[in-house]
N, C-alpha and C positions, 0 to 999 in steps of 0.2 A: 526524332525517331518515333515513328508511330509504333502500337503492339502489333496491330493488322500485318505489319510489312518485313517484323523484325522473325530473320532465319529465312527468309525468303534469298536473299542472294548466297548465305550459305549451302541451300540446295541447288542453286546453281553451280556451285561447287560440284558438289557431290554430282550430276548430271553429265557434267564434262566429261567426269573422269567415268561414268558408265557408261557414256554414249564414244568413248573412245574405241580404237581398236582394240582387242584383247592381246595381251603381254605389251601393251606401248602406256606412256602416262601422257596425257597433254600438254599443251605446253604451259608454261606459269604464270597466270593471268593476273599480272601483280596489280591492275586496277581493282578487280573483284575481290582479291585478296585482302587490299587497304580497306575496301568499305564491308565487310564482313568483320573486320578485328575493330574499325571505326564503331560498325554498330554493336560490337561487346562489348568494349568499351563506352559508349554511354548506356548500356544496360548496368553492367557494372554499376555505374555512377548513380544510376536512378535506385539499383536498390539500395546503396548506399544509403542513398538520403532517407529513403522509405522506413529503413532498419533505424538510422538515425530519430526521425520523426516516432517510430513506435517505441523506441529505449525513452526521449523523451515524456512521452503522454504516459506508457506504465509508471517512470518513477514520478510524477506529477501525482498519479494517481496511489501511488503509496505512500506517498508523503501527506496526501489527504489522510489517505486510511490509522497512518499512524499518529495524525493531531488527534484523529475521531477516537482512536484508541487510548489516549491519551487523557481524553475528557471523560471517557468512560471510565478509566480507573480512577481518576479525580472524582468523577463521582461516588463510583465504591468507596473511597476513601472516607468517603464527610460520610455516606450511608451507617461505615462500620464504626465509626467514633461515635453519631450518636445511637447507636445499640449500644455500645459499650456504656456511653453515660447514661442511658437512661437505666440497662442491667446495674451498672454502678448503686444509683440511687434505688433503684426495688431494693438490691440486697443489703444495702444502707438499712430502708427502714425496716423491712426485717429482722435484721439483726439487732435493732432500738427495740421492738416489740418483745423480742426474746431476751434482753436484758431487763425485761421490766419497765422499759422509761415509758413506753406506751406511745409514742411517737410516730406518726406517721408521715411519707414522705408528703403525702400532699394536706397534710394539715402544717408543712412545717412551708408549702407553697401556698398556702391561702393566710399566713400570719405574715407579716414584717419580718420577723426574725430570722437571722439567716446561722446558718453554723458555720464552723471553720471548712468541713469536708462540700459543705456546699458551694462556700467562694472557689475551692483548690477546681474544685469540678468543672467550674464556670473556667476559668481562667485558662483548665488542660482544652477545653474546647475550643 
């Protein structure tokens, strides 16, 4: 079935019946009939498939969207952990400064020496 062609015999339909007599009906052209429901019938079918093919490529395409979504909050994630451990450590050595020990964090990153809150911090990472 071409598009050019399709509805083309159902206005032969339609023709019949207005080129009739007035108060008569024609008689029932069951050839014309068959290929008029023939060709709704694969229209039917073609959009079928059409509706089919676009339900596939949308959810293809959200299923993309939602890995990409995916990675995106994966990355928020590692983002917010290290602000957390790096705020972690500022307020670390601050709070050494205000005890008096005089300790800071990146004097305590340029020695060998590690403290216990520095292993735990490595480790939550």
């Amino acid at each position: 079935m071409s598009s050019g062609t399709f509805g083309k015999k159902a206005v032969e339909l339609v023709r019949e019946i207005a080129d009739s007599e007035p108060g008569s009906i024609p008689p029932y052209n069951q050839d014309l009939i068959r290929t008029v429901i023939d060709q709704c019938e694969d229209h039917h079918r073609e959009l079928g498939r059409l509706a089919s093919e676009y339900t596939d490529a949308t959810t293809a395409l959200e299923g993309a969207a939602d890995e990409e979504e995916d990675e995106r909050q994966s990355t928020q994630n590692r983002v917010r952990v290290g602000m957390l451990a790096h705020h972690q450590v500022r307020r670390d050595a601050t709070d050494a400064a205000r005890d008096g020990t005089g300790r800071d964090a990146r004097e305590d990153s340029e020695t060998d020496s590690e403290t216990d809150d520095d292993r735990s911090m490595r480790r939550r990472c």
